[in-house]
N, C-alpha and C positions, 0 to 999 in steps of 0.2 A: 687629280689622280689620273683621267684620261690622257691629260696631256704629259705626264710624267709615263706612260706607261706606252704609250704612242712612241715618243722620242727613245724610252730605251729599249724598242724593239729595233728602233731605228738603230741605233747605236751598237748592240752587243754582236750583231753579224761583223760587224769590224773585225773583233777579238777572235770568234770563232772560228770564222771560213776563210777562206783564200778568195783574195778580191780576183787576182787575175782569169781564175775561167770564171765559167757559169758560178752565178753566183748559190753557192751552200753546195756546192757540187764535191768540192775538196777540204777537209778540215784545214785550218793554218798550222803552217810547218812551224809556224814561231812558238806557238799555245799548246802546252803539254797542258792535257787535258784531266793529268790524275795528279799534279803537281800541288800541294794544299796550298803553296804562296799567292800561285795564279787565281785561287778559287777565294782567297781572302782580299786581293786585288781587286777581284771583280764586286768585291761585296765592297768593298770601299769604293769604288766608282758609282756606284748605287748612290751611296750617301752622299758623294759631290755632285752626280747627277739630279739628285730632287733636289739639294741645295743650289744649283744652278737655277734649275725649272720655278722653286721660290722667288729665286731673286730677278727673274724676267718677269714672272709672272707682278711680282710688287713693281717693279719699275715700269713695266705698260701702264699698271693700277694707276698710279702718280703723271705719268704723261697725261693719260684719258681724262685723268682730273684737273690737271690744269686746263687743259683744254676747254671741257667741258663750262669751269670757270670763269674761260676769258671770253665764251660764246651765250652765255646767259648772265654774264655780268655781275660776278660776283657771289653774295649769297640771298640777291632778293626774292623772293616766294621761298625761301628756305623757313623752316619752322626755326624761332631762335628761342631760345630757355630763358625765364627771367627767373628773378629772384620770388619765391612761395610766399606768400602775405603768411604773418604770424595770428591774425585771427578775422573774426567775420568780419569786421568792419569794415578793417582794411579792406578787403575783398570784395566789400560794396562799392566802395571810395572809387575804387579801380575800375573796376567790371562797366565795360559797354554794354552789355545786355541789360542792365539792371536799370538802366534810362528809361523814365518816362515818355519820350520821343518816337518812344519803337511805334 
């Protein structure tokens, strides 16, 4: 949400001011400001602008992860899930703790 709300502050002085002087200094002569299409525009670029900021923010996700990956080598020291023994026994059978050795 920081980063969605960072960039559209970035963003919406586009629409509103006049880039050419001091910036906020002039409203834009293009943006009628009491016009309802303009103000349902702006609500719609909301909706494509977090949907943008989604979709950057998932695709660094996936870069950082391969990455990540291909500098730790794969998934060793990852925790992996097996399959749950259906009763004690099994459980003993299996179990490195349950060694006499310790």
């Amino acid at each position: 949400m920081v980063l969605s709300l960072g960039t559209w502050f970035f963003h919406v002085p586009f629409y509103l001011y006049d880039s050419r002087g001091f910036p906020g200094a002039d409203p834009n002569p293009a943006w009628d400001r009491h016009n309802h299409s303009n103000a349902q525009f702006i609500a719609t670029m909301f909706g494509f602008h977090i949907l943008l900021n989604i979709t950057i923010s998932l695709l660094l996700f996936a870069v950082m992860r391969l990455v990540y990956l291909r500098i730790v080598g794969g998934t060793k020291g990852h925790v992996m899930f097996h399959r749950i023994p259906n009763d004690v026994s099994e459980l003993e059978e299996e179990s490195c703790l349950l060694e006499e050795e310790m």
